[in-house]
N, C-alpha and C positions, 0 to 999 in steps of 0.2 A: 146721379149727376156729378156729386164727388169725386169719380173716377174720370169724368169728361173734362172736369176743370182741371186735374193735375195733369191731364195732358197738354190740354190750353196755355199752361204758367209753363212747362217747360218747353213746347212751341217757341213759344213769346221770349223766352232767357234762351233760345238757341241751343238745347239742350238736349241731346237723345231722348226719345219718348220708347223709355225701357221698362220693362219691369222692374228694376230693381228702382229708377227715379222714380217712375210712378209711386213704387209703395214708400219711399221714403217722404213725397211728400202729402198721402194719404196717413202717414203714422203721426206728421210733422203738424198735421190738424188735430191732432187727438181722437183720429179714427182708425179702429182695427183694420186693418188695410187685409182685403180676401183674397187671395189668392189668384183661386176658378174666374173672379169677377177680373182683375188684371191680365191675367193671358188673354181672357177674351176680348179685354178693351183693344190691348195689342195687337191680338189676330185681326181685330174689326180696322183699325187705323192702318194696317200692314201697306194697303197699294193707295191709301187715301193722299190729297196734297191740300194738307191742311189750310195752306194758304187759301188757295180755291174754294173749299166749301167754306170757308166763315166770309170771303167776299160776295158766293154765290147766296149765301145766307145774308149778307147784309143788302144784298140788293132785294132779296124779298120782304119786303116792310110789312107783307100782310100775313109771314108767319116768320117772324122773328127766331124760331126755338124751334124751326125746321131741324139742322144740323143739329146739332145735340140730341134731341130727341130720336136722330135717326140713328146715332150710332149706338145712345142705351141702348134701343130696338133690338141692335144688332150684340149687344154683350146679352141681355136677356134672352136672344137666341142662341146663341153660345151654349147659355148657364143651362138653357132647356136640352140641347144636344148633349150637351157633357150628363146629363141629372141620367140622360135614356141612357145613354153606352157602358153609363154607373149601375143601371138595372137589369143589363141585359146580362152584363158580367154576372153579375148577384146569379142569376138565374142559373147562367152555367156554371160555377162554381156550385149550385147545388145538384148539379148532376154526378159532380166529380167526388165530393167533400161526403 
């Protein structure tokens, strides 16, 4: 959720919602800021208008942690996609090596 809110804080300050600001205000918490998990947040927020989902989220009273929840969703989808194309490599590298 750490990586949803440093999106959120630089929304809010007007601010590129980059990789490099993400991880600087995930470091600026006193958390290891990950990499895989940043690109992904990135790639997840790419076509979103964040404005829209936190009003389309505040208009749902009876799931509050809609948004947010759906975008982890979608970096834990990421981290699962990048973990496979990380294994499949692995594999073929042992055809070659």
């Amino acid at each position: 959720m750490e990586y949803i809110y440093a999106a959120m804080i630089l929304h809010s300050a007007e601010k590129d919602i980059n990789e490099e600001n993400v991880k600087s205000i995930i470091e600026a918490a006193g958390i290891e800021a990950d990499e895989a998990r940043i690109k992904a947040l990135i790639a997840a927020l790419e076509d979103v208008d964040i404005d829209e989902a936190m009003e389309t989220t505040a208009m749902a009273a009876a799931a509050p942690a809609a948004a947010p929840a759906a975008a982890e969703a979608a970096v834990e989808e990421e981290e699962e996609e990048e973990a496979s194309e990380e294994e499949a490599m692995a594999g073929l590298g042992a055809l070659f090596g």
